[in-house]
Backbone bond lengths (Angstrom), bond angles and torsions (degrees), N, CA, C in turn:
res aa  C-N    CA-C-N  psi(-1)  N-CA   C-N-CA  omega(-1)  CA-C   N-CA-C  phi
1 X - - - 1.454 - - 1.527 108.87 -
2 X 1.674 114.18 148.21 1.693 112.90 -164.72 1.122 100.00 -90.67
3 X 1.556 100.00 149.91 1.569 87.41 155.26 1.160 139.69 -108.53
4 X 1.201 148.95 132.28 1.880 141.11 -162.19 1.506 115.42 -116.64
5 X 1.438 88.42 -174.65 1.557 88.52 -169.20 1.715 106.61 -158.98
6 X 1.752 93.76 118.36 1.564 99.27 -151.40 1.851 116.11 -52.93
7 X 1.303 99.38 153.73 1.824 98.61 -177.11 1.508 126.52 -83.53
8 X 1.331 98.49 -37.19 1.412 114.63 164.45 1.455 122.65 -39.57
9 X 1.262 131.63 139.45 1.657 108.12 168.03 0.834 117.49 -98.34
10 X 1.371 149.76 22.37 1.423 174.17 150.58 1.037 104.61 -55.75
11 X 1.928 104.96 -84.47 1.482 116.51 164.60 1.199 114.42 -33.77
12 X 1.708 123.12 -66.95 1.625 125.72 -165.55 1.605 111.63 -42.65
13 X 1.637 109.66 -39.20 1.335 95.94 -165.06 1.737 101.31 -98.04
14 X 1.078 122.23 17.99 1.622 127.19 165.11 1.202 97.85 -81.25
15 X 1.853 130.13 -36.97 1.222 123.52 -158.63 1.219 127.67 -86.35
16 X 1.654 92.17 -23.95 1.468 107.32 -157.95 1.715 103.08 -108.20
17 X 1.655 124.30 -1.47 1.348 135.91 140.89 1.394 118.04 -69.42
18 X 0.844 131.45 -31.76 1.629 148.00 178.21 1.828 101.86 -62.99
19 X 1.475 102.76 -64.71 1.349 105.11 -179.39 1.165 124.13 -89.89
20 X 1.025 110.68 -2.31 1.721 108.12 164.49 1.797 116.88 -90.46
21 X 1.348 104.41 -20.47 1.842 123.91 167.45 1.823 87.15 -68.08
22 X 0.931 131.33 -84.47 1.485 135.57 -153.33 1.721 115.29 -62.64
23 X 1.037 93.44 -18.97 1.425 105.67 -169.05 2.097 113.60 -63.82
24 X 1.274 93.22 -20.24 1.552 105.85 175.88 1.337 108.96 -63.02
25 X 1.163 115.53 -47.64 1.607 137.49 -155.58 1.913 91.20 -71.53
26 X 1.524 125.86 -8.13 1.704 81.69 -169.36 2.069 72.63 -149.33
27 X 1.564 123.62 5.19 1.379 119.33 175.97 1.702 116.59 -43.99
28 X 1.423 111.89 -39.04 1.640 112.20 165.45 1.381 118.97 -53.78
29 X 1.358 91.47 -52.74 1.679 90.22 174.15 1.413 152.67 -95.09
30 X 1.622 88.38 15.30 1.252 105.35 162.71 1.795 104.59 -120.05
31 X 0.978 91.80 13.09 1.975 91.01 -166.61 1.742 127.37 32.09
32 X 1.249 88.17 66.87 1.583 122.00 162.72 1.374 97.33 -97.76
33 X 1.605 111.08 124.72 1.598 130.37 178.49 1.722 111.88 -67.60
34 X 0.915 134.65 175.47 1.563 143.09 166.95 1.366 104.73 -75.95
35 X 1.630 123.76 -17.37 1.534 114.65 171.55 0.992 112.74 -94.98
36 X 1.289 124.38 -22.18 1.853 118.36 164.59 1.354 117.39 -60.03
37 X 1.585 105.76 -40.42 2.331 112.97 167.22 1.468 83.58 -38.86
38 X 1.424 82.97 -79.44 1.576 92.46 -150.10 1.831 112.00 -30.68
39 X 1.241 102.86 -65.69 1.355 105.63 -177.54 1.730 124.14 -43.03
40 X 1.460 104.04 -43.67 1.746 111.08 -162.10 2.108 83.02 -73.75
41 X 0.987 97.95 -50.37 1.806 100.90 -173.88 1.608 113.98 -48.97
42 X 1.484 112.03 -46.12 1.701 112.68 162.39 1.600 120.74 -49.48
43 X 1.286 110.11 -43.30 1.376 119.80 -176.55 1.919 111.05 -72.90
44 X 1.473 89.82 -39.04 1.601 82.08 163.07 1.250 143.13 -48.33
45 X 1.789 91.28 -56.29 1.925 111.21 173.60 1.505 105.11 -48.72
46 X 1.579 112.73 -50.62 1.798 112.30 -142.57 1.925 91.04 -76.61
47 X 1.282 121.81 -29.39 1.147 153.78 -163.96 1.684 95.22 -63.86
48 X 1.737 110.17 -76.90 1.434 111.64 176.33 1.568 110.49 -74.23
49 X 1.503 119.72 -16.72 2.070 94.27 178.14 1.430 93.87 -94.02
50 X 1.004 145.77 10.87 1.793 140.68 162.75 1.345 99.43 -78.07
51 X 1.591 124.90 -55.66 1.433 138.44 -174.25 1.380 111.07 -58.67
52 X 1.243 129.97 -43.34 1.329 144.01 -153.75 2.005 90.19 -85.59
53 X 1.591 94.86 -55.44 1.456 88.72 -171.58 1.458 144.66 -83.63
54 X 1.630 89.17 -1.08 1.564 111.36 163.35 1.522 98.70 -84.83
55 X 0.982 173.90 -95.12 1.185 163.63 164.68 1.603 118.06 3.17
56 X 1.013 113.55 -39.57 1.446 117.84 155.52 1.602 115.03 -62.87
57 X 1.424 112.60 -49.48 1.283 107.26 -173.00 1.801 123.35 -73.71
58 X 1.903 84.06 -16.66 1.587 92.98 -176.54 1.690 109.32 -80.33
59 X 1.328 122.75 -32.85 1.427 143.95 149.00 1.689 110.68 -20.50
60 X 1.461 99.88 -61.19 1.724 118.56 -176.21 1.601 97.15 -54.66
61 X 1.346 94.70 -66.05 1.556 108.71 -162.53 1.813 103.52 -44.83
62 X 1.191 126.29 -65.15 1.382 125.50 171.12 1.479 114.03 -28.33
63 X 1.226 107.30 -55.93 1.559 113.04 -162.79 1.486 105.11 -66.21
64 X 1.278 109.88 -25.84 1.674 119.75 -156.15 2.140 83.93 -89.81
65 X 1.383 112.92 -49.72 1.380 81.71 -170.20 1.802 109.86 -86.67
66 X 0.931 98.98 20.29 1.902 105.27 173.76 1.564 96.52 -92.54
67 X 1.286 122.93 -11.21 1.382 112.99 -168.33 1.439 90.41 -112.53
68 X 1.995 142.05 -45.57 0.923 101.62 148.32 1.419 167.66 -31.48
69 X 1.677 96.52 -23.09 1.795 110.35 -156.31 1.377 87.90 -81.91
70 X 1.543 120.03 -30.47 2.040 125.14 -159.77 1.568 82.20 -84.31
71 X 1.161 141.45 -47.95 1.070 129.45 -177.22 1.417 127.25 -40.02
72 X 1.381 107.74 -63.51 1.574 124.85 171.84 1.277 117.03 -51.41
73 X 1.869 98.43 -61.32 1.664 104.62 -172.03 1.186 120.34 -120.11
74 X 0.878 124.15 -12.28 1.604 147.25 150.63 1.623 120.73 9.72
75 X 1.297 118.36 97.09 1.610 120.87 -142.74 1.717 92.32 -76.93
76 X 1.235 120.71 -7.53 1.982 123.79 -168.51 1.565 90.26 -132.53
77 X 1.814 107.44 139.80 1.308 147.95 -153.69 1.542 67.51 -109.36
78 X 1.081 164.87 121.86 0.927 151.74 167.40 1.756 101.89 150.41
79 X 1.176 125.36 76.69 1.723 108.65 -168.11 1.612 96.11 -130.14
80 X 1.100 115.46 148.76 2.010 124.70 -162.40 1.614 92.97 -102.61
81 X 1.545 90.37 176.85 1.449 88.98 -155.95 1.677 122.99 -64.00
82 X 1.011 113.56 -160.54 1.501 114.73 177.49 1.780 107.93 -94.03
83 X 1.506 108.37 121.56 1.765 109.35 -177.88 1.507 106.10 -50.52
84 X 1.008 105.90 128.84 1.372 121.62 148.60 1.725 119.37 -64.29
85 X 1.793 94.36 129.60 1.680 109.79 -176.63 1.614 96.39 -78.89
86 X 1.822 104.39 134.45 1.450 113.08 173.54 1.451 118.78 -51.46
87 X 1.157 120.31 139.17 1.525 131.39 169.90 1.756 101.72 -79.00
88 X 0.946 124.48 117.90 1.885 110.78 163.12 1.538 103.22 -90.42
89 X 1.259 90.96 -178.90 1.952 108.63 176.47 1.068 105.91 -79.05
90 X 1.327 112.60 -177.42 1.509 127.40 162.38 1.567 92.06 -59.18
91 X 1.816 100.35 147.41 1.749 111.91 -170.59 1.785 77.40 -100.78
92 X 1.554 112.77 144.19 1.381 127.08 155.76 1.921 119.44 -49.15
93 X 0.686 120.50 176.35 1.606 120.27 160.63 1.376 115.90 -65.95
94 X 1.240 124.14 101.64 1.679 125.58 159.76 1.185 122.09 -31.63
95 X 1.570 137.31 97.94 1.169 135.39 140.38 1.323 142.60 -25.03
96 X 1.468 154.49 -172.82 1.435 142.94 168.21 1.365 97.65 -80.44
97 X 1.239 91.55 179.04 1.680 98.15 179.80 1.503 112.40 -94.17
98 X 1.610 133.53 164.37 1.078 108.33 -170.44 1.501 113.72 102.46
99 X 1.166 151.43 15.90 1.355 132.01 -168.17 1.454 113.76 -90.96
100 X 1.221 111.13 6.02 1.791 119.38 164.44 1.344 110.07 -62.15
101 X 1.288 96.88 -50.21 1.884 108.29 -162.51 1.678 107.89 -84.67
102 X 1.120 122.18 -17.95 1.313 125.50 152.17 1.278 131.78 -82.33
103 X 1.112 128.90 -22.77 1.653 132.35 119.49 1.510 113.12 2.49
104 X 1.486 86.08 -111.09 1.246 132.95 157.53 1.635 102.36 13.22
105 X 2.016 98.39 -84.58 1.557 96.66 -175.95 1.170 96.98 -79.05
106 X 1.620 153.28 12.94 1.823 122.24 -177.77 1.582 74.91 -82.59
107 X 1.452 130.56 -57.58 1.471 127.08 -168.63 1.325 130.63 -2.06
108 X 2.060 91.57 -66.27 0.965 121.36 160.88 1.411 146.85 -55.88
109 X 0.986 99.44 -29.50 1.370 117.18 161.32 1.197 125.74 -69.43
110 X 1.348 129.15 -50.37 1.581 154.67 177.17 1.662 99.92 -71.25
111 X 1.426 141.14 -38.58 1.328 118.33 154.42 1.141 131.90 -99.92
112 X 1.166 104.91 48.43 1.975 132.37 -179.35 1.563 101.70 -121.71
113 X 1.641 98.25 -29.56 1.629 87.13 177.03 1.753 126.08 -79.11
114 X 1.575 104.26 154.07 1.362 117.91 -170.42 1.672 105.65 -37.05
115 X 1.361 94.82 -54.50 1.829 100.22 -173.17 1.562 124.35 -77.96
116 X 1.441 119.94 24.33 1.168 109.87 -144.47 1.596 87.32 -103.82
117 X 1.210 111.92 148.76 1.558 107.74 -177.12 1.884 98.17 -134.91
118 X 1.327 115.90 167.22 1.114 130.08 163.55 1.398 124.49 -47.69
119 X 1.681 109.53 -33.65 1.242 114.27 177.06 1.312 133.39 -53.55
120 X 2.058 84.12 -51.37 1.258 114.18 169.05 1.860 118.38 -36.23
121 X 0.990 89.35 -54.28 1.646 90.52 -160.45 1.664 101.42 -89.98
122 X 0.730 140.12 -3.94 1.300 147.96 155.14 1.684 105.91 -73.51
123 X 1.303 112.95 -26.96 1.686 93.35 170.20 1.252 117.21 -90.71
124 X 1.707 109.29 -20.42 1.440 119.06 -173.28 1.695 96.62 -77.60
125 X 1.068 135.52 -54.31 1.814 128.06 173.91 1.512 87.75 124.13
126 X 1.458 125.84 52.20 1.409 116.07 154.56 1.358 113.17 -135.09
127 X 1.650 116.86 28.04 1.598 107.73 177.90 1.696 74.45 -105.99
128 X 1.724 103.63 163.04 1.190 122.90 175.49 1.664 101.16 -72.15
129 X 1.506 118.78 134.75 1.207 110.07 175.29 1.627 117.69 -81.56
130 X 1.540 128.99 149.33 1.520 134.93 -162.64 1.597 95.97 -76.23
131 X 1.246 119.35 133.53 1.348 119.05 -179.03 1.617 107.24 -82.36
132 X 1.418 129.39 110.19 1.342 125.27 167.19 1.878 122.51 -10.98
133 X 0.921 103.18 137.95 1.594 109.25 170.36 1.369 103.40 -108.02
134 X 1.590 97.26 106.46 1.817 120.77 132.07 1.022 140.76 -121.88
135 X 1.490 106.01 126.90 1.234 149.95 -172.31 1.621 93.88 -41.04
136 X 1.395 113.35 -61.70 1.723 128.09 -173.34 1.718 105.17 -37.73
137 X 1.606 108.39 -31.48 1.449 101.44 -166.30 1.560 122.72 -114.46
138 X 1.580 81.81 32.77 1.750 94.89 -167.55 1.649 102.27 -82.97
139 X 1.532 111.53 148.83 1.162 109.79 170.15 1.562 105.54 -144.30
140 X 1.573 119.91 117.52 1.745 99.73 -177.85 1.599 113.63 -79.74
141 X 1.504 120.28 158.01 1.317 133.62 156.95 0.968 98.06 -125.08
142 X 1.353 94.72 145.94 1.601 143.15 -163.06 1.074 129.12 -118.20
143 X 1.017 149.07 179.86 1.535 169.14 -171.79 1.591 135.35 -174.89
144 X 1.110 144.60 125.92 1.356 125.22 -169.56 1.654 106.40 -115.67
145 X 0.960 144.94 149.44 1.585 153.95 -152.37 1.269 96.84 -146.35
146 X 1.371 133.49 172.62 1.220 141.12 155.49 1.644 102.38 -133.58
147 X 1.336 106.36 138.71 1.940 120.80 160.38 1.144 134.37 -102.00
148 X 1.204 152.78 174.23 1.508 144.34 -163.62 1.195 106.04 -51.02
149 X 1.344 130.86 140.59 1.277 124.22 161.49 1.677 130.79 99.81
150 X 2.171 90.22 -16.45 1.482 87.40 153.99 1.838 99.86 121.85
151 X 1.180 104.22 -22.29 1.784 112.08 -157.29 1.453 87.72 -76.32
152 X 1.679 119.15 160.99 1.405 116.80 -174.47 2.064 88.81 -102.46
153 X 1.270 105.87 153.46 1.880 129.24 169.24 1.336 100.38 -70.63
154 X 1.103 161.74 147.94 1.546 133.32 107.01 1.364 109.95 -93.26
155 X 1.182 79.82 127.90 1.887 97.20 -169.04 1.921 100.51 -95.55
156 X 1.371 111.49 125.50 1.148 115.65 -177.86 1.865 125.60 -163.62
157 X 0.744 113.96 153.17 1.563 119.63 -138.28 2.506 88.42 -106.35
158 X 1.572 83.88 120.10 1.838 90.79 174.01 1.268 120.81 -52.74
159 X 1.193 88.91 -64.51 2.150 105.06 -178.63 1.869 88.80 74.68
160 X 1.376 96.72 -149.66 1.543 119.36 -160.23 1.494 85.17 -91.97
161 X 1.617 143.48 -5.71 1.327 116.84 -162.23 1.622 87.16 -99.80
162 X 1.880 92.22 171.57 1.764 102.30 166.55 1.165 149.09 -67.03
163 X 1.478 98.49 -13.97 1.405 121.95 168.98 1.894 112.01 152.22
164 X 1.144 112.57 -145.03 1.473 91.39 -159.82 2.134 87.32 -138.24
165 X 1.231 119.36 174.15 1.593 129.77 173.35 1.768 85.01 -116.48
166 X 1.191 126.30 121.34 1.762 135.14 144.29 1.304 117.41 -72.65
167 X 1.183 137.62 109.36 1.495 146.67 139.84 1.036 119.93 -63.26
168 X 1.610 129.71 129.81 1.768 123.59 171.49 1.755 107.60 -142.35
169 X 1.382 89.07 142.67 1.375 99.22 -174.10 1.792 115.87 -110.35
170 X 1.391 117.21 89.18 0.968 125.53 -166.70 1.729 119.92 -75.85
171 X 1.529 116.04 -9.18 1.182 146.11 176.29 1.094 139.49 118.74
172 X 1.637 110.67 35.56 1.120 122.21 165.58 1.528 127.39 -147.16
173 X 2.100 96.08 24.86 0.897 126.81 170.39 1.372 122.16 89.42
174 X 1.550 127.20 167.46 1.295 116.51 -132.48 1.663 114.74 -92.16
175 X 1.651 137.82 118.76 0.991 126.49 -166.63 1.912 83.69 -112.69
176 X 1.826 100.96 164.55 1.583 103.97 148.29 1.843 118.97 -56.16
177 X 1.109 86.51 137.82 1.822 95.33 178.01 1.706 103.20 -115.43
178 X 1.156 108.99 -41.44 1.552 102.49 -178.97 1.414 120.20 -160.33
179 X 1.349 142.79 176.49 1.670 134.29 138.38 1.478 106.37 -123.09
180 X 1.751 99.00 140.12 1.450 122.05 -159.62 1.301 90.33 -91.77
181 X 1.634 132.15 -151.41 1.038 147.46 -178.11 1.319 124.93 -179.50
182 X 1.746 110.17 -31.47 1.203 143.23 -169.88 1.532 110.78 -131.32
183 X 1.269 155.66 79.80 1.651 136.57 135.09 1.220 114.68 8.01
184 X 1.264 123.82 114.49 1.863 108.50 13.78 1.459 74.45 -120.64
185 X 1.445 92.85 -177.74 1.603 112.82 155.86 1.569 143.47 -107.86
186 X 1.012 123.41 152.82 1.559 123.24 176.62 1.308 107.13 -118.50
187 X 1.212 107.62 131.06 1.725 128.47 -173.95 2.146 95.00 -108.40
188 X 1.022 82.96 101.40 1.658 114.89 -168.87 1.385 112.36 -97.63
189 X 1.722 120.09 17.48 1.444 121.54 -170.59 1.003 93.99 -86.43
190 X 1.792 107.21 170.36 1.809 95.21 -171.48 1.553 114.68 -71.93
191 X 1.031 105.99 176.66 1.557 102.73 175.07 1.480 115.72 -117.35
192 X 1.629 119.66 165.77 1.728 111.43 -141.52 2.177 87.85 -75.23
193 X 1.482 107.25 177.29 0.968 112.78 -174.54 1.589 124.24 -61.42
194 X 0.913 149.86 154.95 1.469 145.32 -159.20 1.442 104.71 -56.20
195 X 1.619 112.64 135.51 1.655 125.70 -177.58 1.869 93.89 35.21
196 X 1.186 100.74 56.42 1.332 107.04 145.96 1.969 95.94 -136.92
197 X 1.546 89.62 145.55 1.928 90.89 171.99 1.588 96.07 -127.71
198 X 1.716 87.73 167.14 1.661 101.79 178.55 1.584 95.51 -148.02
199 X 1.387 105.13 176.67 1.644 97.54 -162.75 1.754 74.85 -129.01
200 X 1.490 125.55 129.48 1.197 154.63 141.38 1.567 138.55 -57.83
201 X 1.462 150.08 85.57 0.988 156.81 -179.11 1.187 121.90 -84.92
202 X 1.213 133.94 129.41 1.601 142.41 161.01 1.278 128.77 -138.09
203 X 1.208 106.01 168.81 1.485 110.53 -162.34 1.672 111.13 -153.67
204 X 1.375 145.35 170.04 1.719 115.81 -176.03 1.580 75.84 -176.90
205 X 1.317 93.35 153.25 2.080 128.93 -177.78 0.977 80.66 -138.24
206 X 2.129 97.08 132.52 1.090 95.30 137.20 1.718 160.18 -76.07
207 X 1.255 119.12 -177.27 1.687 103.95 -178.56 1.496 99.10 -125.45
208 X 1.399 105.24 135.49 1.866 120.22 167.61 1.361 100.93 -123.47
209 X 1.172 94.23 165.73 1.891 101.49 -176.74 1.405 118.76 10.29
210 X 1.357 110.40 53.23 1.416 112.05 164.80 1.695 111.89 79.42
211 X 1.510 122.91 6.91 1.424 125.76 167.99 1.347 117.16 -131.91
212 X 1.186 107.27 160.69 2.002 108.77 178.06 1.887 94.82 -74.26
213 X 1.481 74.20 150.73 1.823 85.64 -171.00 1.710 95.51 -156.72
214 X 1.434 103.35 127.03 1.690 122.13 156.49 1.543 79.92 104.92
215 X 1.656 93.38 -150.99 1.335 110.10 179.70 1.546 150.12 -89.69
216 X 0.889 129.86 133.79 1.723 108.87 -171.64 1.768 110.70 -63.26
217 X 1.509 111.95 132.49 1.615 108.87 177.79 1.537 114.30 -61.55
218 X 1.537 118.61 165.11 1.158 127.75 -171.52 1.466 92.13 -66.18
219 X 1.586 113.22 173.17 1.588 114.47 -157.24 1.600 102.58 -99.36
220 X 1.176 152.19 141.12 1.413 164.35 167.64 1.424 115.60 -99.30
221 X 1.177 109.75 115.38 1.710 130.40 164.60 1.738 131.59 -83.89
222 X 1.020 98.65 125.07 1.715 105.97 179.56 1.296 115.07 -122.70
223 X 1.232 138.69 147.68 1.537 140.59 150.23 1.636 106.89 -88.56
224 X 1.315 80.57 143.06 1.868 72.45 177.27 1.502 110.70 -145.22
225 X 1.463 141.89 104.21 1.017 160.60 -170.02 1.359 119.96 -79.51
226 X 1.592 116.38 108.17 1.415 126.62 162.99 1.852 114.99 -14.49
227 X 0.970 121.59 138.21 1.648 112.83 169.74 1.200 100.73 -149.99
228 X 1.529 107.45 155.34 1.654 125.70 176.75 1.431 120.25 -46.62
């Protein structure tokens, strides 16, 4: 499993406080020095009071042109005082520039090491997290194939569900035809009389615990030709 590193800078600096807090807990055992703490933890601070205080300033900035706009056009003779510009704290020590890419390689480094386990990095916040499975938002795609003799494939992918309900619309619109269980399927109805064709439609939901669940897939077309 990969590991990433969030895009957002919101996210980034949730991530990269997170793992620079945790990072004590396993530095022996991954042999990360006391100047890498030190270091990844500097980059954190300068990282979140830059983050923290552009957001403050972007805060200011709103307020300041809401207090211009009443100024200019401002429907009430009546306008409050002028915003006050944020004060920040004392700024930490500036780091180099760059603290993505030093990330980046401690990352790298830390799942290169001997001891490094899955666990590990799942507590530190750099394995990609597993996106929940719902059933509610399932939708199958499909494909249709043909095999000797003329019958159409539908080629289609299990996932976590039980299998799928097939609908086909032979031309007089769409009834159930079957439920699969297993990939793929073969639609084995007869086929029209020799060098005669008909055009075939389907469509399939999936099934969880024994019911159709999510959405029905977009619809798939076949010709299908009489044979000897």
């Amino acid at each position: 499993m990969g590991t990433f590193i969030e895009g957002t800078d919101r996210a980034f600096n949730t991530q990269l406080k997170s793992f620079a807090n945790k990072l004590a807990n396993y530095n022996t055992l991954l042999g990360i020095s006391a100047a890498e703490l030190t270091a990844i933890r500097a980059d954190a601070i300068a990282f979140d009071y830059v983050m923290t205080n552009q957001e403050t300033v972007q805060d200011f900035a709103h307020t300041y042109t809401n207090y211009h706009e009443q100024l200019r056009r401002g429907g009430s003779n009546t306008l409050g005082p002028l915003p006050l510009a944020p004060v920040f704290p004392a700024a930490p020590l500036m780091p180099g520039a760059n603290i993505e890419a030093r990330f980046r390689l401690l990352i790298q480094r830390i799942t290169h090491a001997t001891n490094y386990t899955l666990a590990i990095g799942q507590d530190l916040g750099i394995i990609a997290p597993v996106p929940d499975f719902n059933p509610d938002l399932g939708k199958p795609v499909f494909s249709i194939t043909k095999i000797a003799g003329g019958h159409p494939v539908l080629v289609w992918k299990k996932g976590k569900f039980e299998g799928i309900d097939i609908f086909k619309d032979s031309g007089a619109g769409f009834v159930k035809l079957d439920r699969s269980t297993r990939p793929d399927y073969t639609d084995r109805s007869p086929l029209p009389a020799f060098g005669i064709s008909a055009v075939w439609k389907y469509k399939m939901i999936y099934i969880y615990k024994d019911a159709e669940v999510g959405n029905y897939s977009d619809e798939a077309t076949v010709t299908v030709v009489g044979e000897i």
